[in-house]
C-alpha positions, 0 to 999 in steps of 0.5 A: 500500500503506498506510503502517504505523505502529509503536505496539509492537514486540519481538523473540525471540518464540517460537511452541512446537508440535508441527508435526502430530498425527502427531508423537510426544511425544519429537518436539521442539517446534517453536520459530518465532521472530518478531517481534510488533507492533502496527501502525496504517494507514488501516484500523485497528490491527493485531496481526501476528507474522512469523517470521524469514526471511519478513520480506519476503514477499508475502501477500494482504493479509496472511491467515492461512494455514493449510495448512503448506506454501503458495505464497508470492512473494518478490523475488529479486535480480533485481527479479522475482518468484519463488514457492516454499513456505515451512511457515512461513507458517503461523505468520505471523498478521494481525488487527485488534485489533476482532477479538480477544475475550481474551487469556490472559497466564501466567508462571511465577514464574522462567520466560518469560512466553507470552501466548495471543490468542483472537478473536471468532469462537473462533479460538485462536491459538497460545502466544507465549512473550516469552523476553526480556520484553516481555509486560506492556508488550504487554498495556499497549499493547493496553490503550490500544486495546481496553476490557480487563477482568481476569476475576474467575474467571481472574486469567490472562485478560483480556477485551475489552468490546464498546460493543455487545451480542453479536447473539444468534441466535433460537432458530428460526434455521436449523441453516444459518444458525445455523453461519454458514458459512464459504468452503472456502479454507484462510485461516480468517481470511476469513469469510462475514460475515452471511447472504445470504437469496438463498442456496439450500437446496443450496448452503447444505447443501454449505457446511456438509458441508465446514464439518462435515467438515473441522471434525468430522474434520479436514483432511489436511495432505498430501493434497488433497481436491476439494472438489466431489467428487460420489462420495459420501465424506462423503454416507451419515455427513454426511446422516444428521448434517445430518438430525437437526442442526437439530432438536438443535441446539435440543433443551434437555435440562434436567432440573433439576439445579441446583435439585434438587441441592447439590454443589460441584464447585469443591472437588475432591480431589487425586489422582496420575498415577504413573510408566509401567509397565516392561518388567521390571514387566510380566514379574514379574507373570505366574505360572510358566506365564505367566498374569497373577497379579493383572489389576485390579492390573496395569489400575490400574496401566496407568490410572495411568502408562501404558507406557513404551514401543511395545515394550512396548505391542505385548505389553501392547495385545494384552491390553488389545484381547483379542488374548489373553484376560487369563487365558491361559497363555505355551503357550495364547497361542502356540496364539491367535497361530498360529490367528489368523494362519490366520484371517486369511489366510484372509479375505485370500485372499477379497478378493485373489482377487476378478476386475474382474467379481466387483468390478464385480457387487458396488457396495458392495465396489467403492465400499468399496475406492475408499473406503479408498485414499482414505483410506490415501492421507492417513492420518498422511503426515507420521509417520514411520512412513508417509512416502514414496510407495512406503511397505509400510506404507500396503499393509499399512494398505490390506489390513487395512482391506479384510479387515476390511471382509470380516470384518465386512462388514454394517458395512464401511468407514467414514471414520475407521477408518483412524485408529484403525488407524493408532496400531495399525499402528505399534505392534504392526509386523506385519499380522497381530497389527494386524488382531486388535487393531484387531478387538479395538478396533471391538468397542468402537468399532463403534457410533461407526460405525453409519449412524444415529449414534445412540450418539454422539447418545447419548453427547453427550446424556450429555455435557450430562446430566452437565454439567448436574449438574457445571456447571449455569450452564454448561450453561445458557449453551450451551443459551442459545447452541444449543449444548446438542446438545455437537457441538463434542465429535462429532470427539472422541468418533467417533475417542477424540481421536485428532486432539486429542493428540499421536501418543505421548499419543493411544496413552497416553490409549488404554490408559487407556481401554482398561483400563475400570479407573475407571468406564465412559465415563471418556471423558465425564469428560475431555471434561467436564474440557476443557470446564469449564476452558475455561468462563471463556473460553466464558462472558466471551467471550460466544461463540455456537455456531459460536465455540464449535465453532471455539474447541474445534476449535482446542483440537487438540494444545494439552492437556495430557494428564496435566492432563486425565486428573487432573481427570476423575479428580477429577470421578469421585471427586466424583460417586462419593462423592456419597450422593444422585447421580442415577440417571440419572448412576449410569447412565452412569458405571456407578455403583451405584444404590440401597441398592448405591449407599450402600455404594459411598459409605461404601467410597470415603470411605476410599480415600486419593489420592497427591497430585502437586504440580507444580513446573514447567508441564505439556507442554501449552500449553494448561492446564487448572488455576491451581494448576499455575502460579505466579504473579508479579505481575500487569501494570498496564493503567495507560497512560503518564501523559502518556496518562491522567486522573485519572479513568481512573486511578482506574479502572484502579487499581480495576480496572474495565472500562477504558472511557474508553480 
């Protein structure tokens, strides 16, 4: 085993994370503590982080693991070797300092500095947080190392120089190729280096369906999958992706944005989220006879904070998903529910009384039925609400999904579904009232489902339009990288960031978008404000396109949601009050056009934004805005003098790309 050598070594660092999506906002962090070095042997230089208590564990060579809970070995008293799981396994990380392309430094002025590594193939690992110090020096020891250069659009990041040019893919490089596919173990550090020309068409197809599937619709933490499943789960909604992949994936649709037009986005208003809705707020806004007394007021204000609890959200949901329709009276909603509840039992019946005969007569219920106990069978396990092997509310899951597969059976079942339903479930806590509302929320989702997936297709298309107005060197640099098709995006906009957040905020980025208060597709504008704030690392990175699609993939849990919802909302006011916007982005924004399009302009010129300045870092890890930190000085890359020239401090003093280190 080689003998390693310690160039860098510190204590008390802590990992911050929420353990799983399921987990809600009140869910505390989890907190790993560790120790981080930097180690050299015969085979390079190294960063690793091993948390407390698996010091003396045995891994292979080392790897990430990235399932949670893994089977690791460990020496017992005896001398032997003994196996167990440990779900700290995967926060132990390895990597050869040759891999690392960034590292983000931020510190808050009297707060404990994290620092946030990215590598080359766009995995991002999670926040180290430095409570006793020790960041600066970090960043000074990996300076000797790595050729460093301080971005000149992000004072918190720092990239690392290659000697040698990024391989660039040709734009005719298959959509196979062009993925560079990956194993199907769960070490994500383990890659397929390169292209093997004696691969054939099928096995490189089946490579990218478990690459696009488990990175388009994530992985189950508790439930294993076989991964040479031959009934067809993925087949119908992957086929049809792969299908149209290689064409769009060189598509470049540059409509010429930033010639025609002049607009600075960097220049955007300050706007406010406000505080969540209450339960006595809510009861004061309906009349005598139960009916809401101002509906735009009280949307807007659901779009500005939210609701302050599920208790609430079981009322408010049925509303915003048309459960009840917003002008109806206390007595005309007791009559709904009562019907409703009628309705549904009815179609109930109908697939509860189905024989073994009928089933096997009828190939697409049997295939759907199999489908959806699959699928319930993994839905949220580690939430609370769905632990347990023998849990009622995966039997109400399962059944609500099979009526629905009843009530509209031309669409049925599709993989996804069930975690919309799943947030759904938890909150209105009754089977009949979940059905309704998830009804309620496939009529605005349905399309995401269609075999041909030609909305979302649609809206990514969207995606890039926009971003062409908004960002053109951007979206020029992904056209440049056959990333122009914006798939990275396909997870998000299938299931609405379900699996981006975490479980409290996915329910209150729902009911935002659910009130449609601001605009239609608000949904664009968050993606796009995710997107552009990652630009630097995208861009000084030089990431291709499966960096890129692994880069936002990781992205998973680590936004912040307030921070998100300001800067789309930004982005609105600025193409809204802008008098000569393009039709076509009118179009998708739902934006007037025409002379209709001047009088909207003079009237949101008057309308003033609250601002919000933030006095503390936002929940997430993962911030999107400068101005939400404040920052102290920042840490010299200048070596030991012992270790330097006159020349290379000159350099560092310039800060130049640290090339003769």
């Amino acid at each position: 085993m080689p003998i390693d050598k310690i160039h860098y070594e510190r204590n008390h660092i802590i990992i911050k994370e929420r353990s799983s999506q399921s987990q809600t906002q009140d869910t505390p962090l989890d907190e790993v503590t560790g120790t981080i070095s930097v180690i050299e042997n015969e085979r390079g230089k190294f960063f690793r982080f091993v948390p407390l208590g698996l010091e003396d564990v045995m891994t292979d060579d080392w790897a990430m693991i990235n399932g949670g809970h893994s089977v690791i070995c460990q020496k017992n008293d005896t001398g032997s070797v003994a196996q167990s799981s440990s779900p700290l396994l995967k926060y132990r990380f390895h990597f050869n300092l040759n891999d690392l392309r960034s590292i983000r430094r931020h510190h808050m002025l009297h707060g404990i500095a994290h620092m946030v590594f990215i590598l080359k193939d766009g995995t991002t690992l999670p926040a180290f947080y430095f409570n006793i110090g020790g960041s600066k020096e970090l960043l000074q020891k990996l300076a000797q190392y790595l050729q460093l250069e301080k971005s000149t659009q992000d004072s918190r990041l720092y990239i690392v120089k290659d000697d040698l040019p990024r391989e660039r893919h040709s734009q005719t490089t298959s959509a196979f190729d062009q993925l560079n596919l990956f194993d199907n173990s769960n070490d994500v550090m383990k890659r397929i280096r390169g292209n093997d020309s004696r691969r054939t068409a099928v096995e490189r197809f089946s490579k990218v369906t478990h690459f696009l599937k488990d990175t388009l619709l994530g992985q189950s933490d508790i439930i294993s999958t076989n991964e040479d499943d031959t009934e067809g789960l993925f087949g119908p909604d992957l086929t049809a992706l792969m299908e149209s992949i290689s064409g769009d994936l060189r598509e470049s649709n540059n409509d010429g944005f930033e010639v025609i037009y002049k607009v600075d986005f960097k220049k955007l208003p300050e706007v406010a989220r406000g505080q969540p809705v209450t339960t006595k707020e809510w009861q004061m806004a309906f009349d005598k006879d139960g009916r809401m007394i101002d509906v735009e007021k009280m949307k807007e204000r659901i779009f500005r904070g939210g609701l302050e609890s599920n208790l609430l959200r079981r009322e408010v949901w049925k509303f915003l998903l048309n459960f009840y329709p917003w002008t109806s009276t206390r007595e005309e909603r007791i009559q709904i529910a009562k019907q409703r509840k009628s309705e549904y039992h009815s179609m109930k019946v109908q697939w509860k009384s189905m024989n073994d005969q009928q089933k096997q007569r009828n190939t697409s219920f049997r295939d759907r039925e199999s489908l959806i106990a699959k699928d319930v069978a993994r839905t949220d396990r580690t939430h609370e609400y769905f632990q347990d092997d023998n849990n009622i509310h995966l039997v109400i899951l399962h059944d609500v999904l099979m009526t629905y597969n009843m009530f509209n059976f031309d669409l049925g079942y599709v993989q996804g579904m069930n975690d919309l339903l799943s947030p759904i479930l938890i909150v209105m806590d009754d089977e009949v009232d979940a059905f309704w509302s998830f009804v309620g929320l496939m009529s605005r989702m349905e399309p995401n489902f269609h075999l041909d997936q030609a909305h979302i297709k649609r809206q990514l298309g969207n995606l890039h339009t926009l971003l062409q107005f908004i960002d053109a060197e951007l979206a020029n640099y992904l056209t440049d990288n056959n990333s122009s098709n914006m798939y990275f995006f396909f997870r998000w906009m299938l299931i609405c960031f379900k699996r981006e957040f975490s479980f409290d905020d996915v329910m209150h980025l729902w009911e935002v978008l659910w009130t449609d208060h601001l605009c239609q597709n608000f949904e664009l504008l968050i993606c796009l404000a995710i997107l552009i704030s990652q630009k630097t690392v995208i861009m000084e990175s030089k990431f291709g396109c499966t960096e890129i699609l692994k880069f936002f993939n990781d992205l998973s849990c680590n936004l912040d949601l307030d921070t998100c919802l300001l800067s789309a909302e930004k982005l609105y006011i600025q193409l809204a009050t802008h008098r000569d916007i393009p039709t076509s982005i009118a179009k998708i924004l739902g934006l007037p056009t025409g002379s209709d399009q001047q009088q909207f302009a003079l009237t949101t010129d008057s309308i003033n934004y609250p601002r919000k300045v933030y006095t503390q870092q936002p929940r997430g890890t993962m911030n999107l805005d400068n101005s939400y930190f404040r920052q102290d000085s920042e840490p010299s890359l200048i070596p030991s003098r012992q270790e330097t020239t006159n020349a290379v401090l000159d350099d560092l003093l310039m800060m130049t790309p640290l090339m003769e280190l």
